[in-house]
C-alpha positions in Angstrom: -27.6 -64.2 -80.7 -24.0 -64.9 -80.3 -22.5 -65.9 -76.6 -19.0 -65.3 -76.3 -16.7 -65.4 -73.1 -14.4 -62.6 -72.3 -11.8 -61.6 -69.3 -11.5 -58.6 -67.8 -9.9 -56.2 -70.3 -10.4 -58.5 -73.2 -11.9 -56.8 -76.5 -15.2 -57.6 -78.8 -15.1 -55.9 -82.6 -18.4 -55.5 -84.1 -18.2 -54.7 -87.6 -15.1 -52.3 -88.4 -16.0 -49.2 -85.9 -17.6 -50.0 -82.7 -15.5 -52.0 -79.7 -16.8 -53.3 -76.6 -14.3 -54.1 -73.8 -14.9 -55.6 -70.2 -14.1 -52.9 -67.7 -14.8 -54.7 -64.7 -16.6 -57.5 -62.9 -18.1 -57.0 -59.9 -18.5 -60.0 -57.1 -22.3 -59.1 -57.4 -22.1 -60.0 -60.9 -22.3 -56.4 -62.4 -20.2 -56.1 -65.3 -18.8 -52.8 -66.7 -18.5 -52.4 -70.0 -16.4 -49.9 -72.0 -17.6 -49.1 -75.7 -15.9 -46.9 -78.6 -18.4 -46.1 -81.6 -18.4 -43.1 -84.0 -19.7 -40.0 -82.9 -22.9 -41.1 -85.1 -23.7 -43.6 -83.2 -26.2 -43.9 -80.7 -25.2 -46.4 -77.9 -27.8 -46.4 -75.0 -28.7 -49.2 -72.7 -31.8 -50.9 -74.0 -34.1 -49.4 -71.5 -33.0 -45.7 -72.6 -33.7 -46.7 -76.1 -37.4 -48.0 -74.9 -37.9 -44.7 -73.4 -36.7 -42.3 -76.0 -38.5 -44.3 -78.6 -41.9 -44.0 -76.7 -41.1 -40.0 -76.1 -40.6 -39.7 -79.7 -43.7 -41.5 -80.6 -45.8 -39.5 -78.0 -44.3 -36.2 -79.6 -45.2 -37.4 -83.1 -48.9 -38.1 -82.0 -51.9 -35.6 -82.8 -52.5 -35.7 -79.4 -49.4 -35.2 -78.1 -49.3 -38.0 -75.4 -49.0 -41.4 -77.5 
């Protein structure tokens, strides 16, 4: 994993297309994040990802519920 320190409106590249920038940071530690990706590109928080992963799963089961 790579740590990096960034101010408020300061920029990340990862790879050639997709850009995360600091929005905001909250006194309760929150942090806002702004991020530009192609249109193919799924960005979800991790959680969302979990979720739609075990949906899909479930759907794909004989049963129908995972």
């Amino acid at each position: 994993m790579l740590v990096l320190t960034r101010a408020v409106e300061e920029k990340i590249c990862v790879g050639d297309d997709v850009v995360v920038q600091v929005l905001r940071v909250r006194s309760d530690g929150r942090v806002s994040l702004g991020i530009t990706a192609p249109p193919h590109m799924e960005v979800d928080r991790a959680e969302i990802r979990r979720d739609k992963q075990r949906r899909r799963r479930a759907a794909a089961s004989p049963e129908g519920n995972g």
